[in-house]
Jmol script that loads the backbone (N, CA, C; Angstrom):
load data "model"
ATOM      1  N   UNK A   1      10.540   7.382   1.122  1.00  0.00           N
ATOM      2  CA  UNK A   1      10.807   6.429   0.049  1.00  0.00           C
ATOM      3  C   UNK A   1       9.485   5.999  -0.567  1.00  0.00           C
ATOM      4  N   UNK A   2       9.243   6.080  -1.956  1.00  0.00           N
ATOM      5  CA  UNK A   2       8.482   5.561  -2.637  1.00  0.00           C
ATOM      6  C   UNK A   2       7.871   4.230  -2.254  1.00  0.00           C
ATOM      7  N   UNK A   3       6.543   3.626  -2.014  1.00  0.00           N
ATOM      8  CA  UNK A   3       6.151   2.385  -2.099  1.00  0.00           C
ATOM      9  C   UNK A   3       5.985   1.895  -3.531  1.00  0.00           C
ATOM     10  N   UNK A   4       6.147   2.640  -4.490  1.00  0.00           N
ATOM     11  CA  UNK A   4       5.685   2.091  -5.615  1.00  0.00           C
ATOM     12  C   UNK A   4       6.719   0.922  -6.299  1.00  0.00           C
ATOM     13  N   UNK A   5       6.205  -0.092  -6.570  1.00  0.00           N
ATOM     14  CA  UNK A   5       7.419  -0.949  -7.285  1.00  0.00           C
ATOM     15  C   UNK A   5       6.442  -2.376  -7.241  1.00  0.00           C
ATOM     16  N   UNK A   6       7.358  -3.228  -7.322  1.00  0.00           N
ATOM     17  CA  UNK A   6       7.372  -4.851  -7.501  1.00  0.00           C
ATOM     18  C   UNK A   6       8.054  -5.282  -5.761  1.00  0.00           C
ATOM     19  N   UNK A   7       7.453  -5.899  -5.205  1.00  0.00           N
ATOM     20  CA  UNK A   7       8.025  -6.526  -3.834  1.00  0.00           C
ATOM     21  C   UNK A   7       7.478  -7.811  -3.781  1.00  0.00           C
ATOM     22  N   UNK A   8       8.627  -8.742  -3.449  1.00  0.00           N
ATOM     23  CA  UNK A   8       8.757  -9.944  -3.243  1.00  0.00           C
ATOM     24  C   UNK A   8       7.973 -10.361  -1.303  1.00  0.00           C
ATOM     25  N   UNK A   9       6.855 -10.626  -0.888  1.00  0.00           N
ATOM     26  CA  UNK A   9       7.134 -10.384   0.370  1.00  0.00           C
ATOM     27  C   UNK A   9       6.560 -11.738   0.996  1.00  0.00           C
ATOM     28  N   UNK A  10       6.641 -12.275   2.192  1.00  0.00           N
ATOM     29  CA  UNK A  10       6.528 -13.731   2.641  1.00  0.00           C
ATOM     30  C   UNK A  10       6.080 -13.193   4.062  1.00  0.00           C
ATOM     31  N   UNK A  11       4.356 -14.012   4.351  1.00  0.00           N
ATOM     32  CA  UNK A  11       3.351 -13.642   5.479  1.00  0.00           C
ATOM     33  C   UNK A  11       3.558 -14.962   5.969  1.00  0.00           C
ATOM     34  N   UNK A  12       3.927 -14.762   7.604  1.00  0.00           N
ATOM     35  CA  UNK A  12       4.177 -15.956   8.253  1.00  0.00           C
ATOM     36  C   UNK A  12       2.565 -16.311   8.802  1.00  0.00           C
ATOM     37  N   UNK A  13       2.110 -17.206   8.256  1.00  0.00           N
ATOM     38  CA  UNK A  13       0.845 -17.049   9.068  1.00  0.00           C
ATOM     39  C   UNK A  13       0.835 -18.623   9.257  1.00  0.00           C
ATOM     40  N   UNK A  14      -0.177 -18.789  10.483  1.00  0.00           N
ATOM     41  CA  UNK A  14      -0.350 -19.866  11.128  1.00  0.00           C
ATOM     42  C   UNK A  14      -0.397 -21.131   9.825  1.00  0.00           C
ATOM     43  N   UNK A  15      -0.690 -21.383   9.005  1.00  0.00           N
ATOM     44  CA  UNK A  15      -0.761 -22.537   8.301  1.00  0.00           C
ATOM     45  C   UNK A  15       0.542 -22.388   7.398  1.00  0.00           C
ATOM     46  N   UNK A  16       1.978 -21.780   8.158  1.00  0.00           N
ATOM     47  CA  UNK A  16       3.188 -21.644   7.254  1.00  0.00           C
ATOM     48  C   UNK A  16       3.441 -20.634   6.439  1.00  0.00           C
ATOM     49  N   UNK A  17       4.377 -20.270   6.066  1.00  0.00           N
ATOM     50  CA  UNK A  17       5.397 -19.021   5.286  1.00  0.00           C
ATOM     51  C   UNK A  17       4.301 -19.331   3.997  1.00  0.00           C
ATOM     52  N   UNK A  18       3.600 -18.333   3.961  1.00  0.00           N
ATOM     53  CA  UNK A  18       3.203 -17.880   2.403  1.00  0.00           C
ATOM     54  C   UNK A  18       3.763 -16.792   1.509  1.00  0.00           C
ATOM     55  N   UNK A  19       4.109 -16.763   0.406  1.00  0.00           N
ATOM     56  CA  UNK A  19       5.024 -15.649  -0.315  1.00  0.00           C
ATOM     57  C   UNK A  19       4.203 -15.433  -1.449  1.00  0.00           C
ATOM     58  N   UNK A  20       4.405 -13.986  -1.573  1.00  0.00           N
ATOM     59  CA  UNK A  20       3.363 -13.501  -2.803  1.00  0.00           C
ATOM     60  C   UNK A  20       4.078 -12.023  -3.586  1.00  0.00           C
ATOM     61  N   UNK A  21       4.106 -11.775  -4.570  1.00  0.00           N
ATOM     62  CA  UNK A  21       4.611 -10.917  -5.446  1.00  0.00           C
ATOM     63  C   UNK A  21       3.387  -9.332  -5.175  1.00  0.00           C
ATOM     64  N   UNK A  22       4.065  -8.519  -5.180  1.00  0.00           N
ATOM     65  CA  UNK A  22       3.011  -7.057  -4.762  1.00  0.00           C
ATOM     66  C   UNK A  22       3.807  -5.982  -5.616  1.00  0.00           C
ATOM     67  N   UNK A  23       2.359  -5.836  -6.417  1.00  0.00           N
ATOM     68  CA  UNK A  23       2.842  -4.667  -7.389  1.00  0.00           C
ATOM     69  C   UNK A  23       1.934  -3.477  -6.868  1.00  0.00           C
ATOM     70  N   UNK A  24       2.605  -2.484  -6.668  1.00  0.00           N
ATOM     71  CA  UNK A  24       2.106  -0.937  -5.543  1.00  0.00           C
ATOM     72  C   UNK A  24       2.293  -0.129  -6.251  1.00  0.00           C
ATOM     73  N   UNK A  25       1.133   0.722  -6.849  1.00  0.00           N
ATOM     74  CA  UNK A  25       1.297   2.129  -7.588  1.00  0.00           C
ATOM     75  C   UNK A  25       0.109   2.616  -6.269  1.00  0.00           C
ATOM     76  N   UNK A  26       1.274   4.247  -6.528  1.00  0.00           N
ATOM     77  CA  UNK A  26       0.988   5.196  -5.617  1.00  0.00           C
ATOM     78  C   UNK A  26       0.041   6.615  -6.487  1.00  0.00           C
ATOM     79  N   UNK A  27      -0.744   7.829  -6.133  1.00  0.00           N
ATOM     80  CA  UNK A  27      -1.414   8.207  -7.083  1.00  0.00           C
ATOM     81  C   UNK A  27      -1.339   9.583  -6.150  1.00  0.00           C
ATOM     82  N   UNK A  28      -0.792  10.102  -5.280  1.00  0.00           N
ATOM     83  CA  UNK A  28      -1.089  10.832  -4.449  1.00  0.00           C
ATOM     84  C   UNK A  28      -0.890  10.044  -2.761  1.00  0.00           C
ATOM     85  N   UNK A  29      -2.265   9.868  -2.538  1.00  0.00           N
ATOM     86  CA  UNK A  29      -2.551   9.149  -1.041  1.00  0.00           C
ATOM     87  C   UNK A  29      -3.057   8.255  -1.829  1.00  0.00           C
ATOM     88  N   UNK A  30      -3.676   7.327  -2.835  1.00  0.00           N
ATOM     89  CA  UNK A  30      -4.230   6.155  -3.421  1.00  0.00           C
ATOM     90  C   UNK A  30      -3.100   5.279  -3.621  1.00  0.00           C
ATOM     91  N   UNK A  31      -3.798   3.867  -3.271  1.00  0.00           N
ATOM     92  CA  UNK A  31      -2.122   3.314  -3.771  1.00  0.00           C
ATOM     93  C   UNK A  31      -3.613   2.048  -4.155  1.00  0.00           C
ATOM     94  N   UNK A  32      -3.089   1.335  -5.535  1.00  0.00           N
ATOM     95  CA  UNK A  32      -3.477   0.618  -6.378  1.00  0.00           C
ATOM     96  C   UNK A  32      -2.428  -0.354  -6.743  1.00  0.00           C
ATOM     97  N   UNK A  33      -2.738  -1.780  -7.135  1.00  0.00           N
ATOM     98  CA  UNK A  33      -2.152  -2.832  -7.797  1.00  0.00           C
ATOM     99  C   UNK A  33      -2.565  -4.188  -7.730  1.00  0.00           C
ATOM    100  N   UNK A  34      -1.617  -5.339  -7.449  1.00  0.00           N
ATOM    101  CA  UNK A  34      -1.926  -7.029  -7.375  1.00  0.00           C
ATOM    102  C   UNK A  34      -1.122  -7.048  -6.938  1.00  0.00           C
ATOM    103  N   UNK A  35      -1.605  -8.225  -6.217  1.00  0.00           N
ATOM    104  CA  UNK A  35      -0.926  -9.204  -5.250  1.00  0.00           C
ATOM    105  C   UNK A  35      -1.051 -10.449  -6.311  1.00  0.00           C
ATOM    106  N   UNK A  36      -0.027 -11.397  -6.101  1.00  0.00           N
ATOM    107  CA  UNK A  36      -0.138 -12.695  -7.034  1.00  0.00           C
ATOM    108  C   UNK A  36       0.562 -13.714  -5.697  1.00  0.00           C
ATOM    109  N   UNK A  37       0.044 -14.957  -5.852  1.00  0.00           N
ATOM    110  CA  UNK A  37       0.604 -15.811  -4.686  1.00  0.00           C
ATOM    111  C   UNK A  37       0.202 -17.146  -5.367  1.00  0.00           C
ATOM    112  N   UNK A  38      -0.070 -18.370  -4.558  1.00  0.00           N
ATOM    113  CA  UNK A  38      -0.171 -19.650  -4.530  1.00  0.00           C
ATOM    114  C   UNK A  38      -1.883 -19.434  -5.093  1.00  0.00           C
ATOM    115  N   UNK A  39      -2.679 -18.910  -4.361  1.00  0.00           N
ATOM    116  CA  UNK A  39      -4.290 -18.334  -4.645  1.00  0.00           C
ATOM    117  C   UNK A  39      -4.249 -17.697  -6.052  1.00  0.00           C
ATOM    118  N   UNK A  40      -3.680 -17.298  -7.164  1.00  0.00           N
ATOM    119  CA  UNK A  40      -3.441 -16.293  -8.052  1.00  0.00           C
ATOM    120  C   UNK A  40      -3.137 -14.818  -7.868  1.00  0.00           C
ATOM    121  N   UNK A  41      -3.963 -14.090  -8.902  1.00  0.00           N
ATOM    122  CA  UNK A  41      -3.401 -13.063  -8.727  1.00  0.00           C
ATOM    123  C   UNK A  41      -4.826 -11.602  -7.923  1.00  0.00           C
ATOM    124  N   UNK A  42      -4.647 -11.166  -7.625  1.00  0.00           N
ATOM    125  CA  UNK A  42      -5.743 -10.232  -7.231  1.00  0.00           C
ATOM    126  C   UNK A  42      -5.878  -9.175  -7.173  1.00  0.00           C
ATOM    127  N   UNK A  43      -6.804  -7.878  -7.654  1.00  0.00           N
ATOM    128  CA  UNK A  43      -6.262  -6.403  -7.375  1.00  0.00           C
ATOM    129  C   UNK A  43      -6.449  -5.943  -6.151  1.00  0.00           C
ATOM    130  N   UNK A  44      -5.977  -5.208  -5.666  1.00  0.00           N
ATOM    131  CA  UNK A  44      -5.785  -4.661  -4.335  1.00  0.00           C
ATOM    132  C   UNK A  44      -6.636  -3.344  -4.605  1.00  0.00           C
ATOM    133  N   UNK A  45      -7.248  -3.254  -3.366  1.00  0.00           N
ATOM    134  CA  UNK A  45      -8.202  -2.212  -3.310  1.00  0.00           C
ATOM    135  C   UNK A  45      -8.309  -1.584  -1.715  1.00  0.00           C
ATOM    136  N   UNK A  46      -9.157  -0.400  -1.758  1.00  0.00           N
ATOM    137  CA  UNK A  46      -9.449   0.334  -0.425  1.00  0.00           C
ATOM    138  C   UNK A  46      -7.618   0.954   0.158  1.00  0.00           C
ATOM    139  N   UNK A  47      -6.653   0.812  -1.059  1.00  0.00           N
ATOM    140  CA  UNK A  47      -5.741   1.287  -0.860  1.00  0.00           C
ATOM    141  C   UNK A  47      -5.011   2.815  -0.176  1.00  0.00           C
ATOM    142  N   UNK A  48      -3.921   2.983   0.393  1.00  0.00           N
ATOM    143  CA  UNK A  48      -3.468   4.142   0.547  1.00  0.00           C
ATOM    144  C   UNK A  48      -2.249   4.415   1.432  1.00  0.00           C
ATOM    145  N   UNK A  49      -1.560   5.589   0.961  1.00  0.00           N
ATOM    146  CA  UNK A  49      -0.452   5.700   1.312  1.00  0.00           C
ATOM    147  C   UNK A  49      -0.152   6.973   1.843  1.00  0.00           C
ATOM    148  N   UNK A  50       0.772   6.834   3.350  1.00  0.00           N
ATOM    149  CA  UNK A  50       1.249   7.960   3.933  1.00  0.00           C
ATOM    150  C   UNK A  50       2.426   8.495   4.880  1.00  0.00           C
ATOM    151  N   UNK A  51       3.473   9.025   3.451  1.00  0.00           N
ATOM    152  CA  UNK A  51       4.677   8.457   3.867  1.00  0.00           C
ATOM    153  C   UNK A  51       5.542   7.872   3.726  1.00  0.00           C
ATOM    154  N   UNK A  52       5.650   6.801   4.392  1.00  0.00           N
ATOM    155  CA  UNK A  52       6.611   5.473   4.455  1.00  0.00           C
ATOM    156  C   UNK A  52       5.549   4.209   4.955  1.00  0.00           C
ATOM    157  N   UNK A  53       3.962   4.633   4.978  1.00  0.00           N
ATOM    158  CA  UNK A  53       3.214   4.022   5.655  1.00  0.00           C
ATOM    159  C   UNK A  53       2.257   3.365   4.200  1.00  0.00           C
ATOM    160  N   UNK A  54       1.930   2.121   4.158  1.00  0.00           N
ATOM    161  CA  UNK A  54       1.015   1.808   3.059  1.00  0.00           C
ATOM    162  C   UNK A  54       0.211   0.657   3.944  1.00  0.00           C
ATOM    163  N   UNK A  55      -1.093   0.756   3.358  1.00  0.00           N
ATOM    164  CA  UNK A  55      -2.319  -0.157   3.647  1.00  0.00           C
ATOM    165  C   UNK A  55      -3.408  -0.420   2.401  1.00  0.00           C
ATOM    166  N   UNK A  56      -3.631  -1.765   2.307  1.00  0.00           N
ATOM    167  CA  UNK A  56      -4.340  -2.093   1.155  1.00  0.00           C
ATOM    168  C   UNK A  56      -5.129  -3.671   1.821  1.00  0.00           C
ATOM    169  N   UNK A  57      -5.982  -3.708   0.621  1.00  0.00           N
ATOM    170  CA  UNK A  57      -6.739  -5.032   1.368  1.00  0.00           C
ATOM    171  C   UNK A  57      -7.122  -5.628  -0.251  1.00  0.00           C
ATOM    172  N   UNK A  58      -6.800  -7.066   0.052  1.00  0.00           N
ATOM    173  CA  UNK A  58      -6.865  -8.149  -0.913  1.00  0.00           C
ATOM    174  C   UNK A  58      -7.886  -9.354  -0.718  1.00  0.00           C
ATOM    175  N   UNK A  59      -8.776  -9.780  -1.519  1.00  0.00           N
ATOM    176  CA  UNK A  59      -9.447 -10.571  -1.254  1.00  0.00           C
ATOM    177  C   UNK A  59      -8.601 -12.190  -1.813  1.00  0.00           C
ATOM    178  N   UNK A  60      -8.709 -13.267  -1.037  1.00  0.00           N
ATOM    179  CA  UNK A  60      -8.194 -14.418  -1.012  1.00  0.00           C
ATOM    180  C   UNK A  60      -9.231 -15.897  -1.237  1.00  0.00           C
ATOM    181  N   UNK A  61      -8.902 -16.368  -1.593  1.00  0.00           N
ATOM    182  CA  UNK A  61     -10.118 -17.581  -2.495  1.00  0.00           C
ATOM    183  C   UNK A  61      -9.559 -18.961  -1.303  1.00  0.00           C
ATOM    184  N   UNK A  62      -8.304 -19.142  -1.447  1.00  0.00           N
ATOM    185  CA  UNK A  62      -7.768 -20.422  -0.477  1.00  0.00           C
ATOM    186  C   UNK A  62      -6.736 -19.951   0.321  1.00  0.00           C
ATOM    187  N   UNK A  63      -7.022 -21.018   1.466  1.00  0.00           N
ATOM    188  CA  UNK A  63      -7.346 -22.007   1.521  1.00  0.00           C
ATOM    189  C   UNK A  63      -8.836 -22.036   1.832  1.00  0.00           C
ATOM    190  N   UNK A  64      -9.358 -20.414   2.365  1.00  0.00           N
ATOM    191  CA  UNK A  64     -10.724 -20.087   2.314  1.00  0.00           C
ATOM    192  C   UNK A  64     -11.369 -19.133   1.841  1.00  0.00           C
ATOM    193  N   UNK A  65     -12.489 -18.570   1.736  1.00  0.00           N
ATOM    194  CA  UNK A  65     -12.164 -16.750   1.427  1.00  0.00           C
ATOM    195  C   UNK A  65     -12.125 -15.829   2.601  1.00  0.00           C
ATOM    196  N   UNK A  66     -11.312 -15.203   2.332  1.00  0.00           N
ATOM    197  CA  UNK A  66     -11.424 -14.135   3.582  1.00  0.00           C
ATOM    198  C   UNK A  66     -10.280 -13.139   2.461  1.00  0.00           C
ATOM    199  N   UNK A  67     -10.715 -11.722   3.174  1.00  0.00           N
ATOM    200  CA  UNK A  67     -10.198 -10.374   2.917  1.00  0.00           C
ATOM    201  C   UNK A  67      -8.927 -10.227   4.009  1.00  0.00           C
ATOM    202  N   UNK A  68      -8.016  -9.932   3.257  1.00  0.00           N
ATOM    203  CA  UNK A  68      -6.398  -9.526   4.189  1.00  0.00           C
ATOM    204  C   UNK A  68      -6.515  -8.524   4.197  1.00  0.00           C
ATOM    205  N   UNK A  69      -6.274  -7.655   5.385  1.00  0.00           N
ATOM    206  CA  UNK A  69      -6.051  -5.910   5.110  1.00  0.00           C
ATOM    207  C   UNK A  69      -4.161  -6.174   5.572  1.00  0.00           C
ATOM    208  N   UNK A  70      -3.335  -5.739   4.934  1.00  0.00           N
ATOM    209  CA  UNK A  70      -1.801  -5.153   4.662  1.00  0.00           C
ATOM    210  C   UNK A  70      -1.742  -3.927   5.055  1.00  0.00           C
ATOM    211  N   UNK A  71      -0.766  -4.085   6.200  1.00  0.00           N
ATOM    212  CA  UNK A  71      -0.208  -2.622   7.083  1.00  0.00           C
ATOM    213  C   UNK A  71       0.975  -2.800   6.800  1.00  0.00           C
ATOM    214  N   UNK A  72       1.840  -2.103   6.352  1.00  0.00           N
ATOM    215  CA  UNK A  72       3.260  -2.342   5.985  1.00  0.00           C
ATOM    216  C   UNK A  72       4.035  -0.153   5.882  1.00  0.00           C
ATOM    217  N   UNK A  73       5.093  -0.956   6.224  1.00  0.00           N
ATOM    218  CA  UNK A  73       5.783   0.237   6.121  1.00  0.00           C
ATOM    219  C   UNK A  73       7.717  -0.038   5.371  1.00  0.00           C
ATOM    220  N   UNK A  74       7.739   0.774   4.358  1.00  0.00           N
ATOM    221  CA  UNK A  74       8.576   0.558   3.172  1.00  0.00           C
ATOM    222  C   UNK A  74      10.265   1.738   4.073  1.00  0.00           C
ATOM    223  N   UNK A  75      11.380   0.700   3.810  1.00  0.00           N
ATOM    224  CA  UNK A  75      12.386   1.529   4.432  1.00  0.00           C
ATOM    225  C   UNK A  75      13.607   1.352   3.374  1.00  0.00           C
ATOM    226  N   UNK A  76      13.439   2.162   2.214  1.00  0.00           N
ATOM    227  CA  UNK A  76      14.558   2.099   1.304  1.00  0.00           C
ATOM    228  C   UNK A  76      13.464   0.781   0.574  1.00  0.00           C
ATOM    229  N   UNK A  77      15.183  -0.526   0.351  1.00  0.00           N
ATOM    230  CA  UNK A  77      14.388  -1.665  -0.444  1.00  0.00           C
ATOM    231  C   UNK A  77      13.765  -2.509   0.324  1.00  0.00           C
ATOM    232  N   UNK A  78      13.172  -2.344   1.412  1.00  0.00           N
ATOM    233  CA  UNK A  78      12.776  -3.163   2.082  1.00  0.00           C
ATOM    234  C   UNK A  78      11.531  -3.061   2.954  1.00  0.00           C
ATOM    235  N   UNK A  79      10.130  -3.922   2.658  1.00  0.00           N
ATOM    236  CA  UNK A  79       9.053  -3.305   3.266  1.00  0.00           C
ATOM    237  C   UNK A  79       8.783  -5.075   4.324  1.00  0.00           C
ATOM    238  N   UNK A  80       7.829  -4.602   5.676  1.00  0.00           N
ATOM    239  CA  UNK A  80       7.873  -5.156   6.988  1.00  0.00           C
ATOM    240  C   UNK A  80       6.319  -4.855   6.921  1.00  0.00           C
ATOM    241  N   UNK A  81       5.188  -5.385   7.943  1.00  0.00           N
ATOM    242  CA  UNK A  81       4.731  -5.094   8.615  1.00  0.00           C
ATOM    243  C   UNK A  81       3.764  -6.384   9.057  1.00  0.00           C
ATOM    244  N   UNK A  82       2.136  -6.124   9.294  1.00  0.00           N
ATOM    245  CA  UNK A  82       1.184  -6.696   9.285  1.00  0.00           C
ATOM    246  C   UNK A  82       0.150  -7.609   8.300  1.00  0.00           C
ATOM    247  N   UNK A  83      -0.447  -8.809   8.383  1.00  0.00           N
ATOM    248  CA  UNK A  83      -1.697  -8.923   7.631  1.00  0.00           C
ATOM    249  C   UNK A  83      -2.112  -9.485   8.325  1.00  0.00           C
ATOM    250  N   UNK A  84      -3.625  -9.373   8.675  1.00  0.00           N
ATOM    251  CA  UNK A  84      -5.037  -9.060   8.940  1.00  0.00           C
ATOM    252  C   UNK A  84      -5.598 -10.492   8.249  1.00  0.00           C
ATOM    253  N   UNK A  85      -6.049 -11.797   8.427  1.00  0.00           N
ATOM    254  CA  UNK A  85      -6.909 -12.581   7.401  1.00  0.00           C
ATOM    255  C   UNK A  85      -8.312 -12.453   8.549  1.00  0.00           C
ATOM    256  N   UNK A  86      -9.572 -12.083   7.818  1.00  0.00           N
ATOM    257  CA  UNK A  86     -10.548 -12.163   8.901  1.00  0.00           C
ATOM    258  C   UNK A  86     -10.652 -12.267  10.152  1.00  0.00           C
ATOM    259  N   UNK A  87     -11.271 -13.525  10.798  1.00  0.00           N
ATOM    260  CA  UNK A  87     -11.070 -13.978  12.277  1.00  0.00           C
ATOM    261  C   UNK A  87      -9.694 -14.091  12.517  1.00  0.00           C
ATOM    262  N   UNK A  88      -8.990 -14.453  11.722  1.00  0.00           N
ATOM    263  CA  UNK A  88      -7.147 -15.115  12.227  1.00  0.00           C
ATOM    264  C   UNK A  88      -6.522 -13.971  12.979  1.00  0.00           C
ATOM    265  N   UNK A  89      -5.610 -14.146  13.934  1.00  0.00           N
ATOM    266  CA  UNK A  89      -4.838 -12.868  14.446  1.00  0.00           C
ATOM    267  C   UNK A  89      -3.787 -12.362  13.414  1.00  0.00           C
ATOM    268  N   UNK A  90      -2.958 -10.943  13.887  1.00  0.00           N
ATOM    269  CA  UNK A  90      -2.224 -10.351  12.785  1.00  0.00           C
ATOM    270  C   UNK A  90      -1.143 -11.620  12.434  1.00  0.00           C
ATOM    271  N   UNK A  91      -0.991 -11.512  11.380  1.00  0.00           N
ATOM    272  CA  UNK A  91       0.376 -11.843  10.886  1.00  0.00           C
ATOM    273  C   UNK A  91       1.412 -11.392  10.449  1.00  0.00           C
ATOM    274  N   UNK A  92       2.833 -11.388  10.424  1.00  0.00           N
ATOM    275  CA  UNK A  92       3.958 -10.402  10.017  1.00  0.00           C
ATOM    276  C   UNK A  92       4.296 -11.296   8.661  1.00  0.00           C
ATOM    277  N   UNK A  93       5.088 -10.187   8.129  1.00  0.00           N
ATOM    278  CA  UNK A  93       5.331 -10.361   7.083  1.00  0.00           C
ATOM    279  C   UNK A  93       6.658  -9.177   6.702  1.00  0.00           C
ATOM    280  N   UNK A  94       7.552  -9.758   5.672  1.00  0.00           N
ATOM    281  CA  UNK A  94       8.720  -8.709   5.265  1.00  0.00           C
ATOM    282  C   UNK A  94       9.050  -9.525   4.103  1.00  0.00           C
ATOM    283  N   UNK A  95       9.784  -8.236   3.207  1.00  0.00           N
ATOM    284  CA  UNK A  95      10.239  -8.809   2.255  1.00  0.00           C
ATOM    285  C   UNK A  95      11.355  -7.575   1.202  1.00  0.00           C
ATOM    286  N   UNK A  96      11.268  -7.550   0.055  1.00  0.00           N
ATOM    287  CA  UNK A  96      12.211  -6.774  -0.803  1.00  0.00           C
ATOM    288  C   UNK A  96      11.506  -6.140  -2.048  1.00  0.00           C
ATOM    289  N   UNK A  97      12.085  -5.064  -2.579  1.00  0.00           N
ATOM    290  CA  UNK A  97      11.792  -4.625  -3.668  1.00  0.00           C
ATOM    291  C   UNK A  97      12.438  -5.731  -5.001  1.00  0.00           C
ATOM    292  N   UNK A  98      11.530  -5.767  -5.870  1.00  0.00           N
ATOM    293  CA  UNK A  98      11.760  -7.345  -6.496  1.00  0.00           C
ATOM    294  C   UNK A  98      12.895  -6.182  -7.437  1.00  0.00           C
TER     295      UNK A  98
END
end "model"
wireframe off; spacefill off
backbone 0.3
color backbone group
């Protein structure tokens, strides 16, 4: 299944349910787009895709800065997995094709 689309997805992380909009273009193995959340919007970079498997990393302004790396894996309309904020441990996260 394609990662490419609009996904609605919500990262449970220690300071509460954060939800952010993820737009995923695929190019081959490159996968490119934004993330938009409470922080704005941001392009996603160091992207890539393999599979049903996608990973990308977003830089974040608040509540501090730190870089998220996104491990996620897409099943039909519905993508699950990991985020990564610096020092913080993983966080899960799932959500929908918007």
């Amino acid at each position: 299944m394609s990662v490419d689309g609009t996904w609605q997805i919500t990262v449970q992380t220690p300071m509460g349910a954060q939800a952010s909009t993820v737009e995923l273009v695929s190019d081959g193995s490159a996968l490119t787009g934004t993330q938009s959340g409470n922080e704005g919007t941001s392009a996603i970079y160091d992207g890539s895709v393999d599979g049903d498997t996608a990973t990308w990393k977003v830089d974040i302004t608040r509540p501090m800065a730190l870089t998220v790396t996104f491990t996620a894996t897409v099943d039909g309309d519905s993508i699950s997995g990991t985020a990564k904020a610096g020092m913080f441990p993983k966080s899960t996260f799932a959500g929908s094709r918007a």
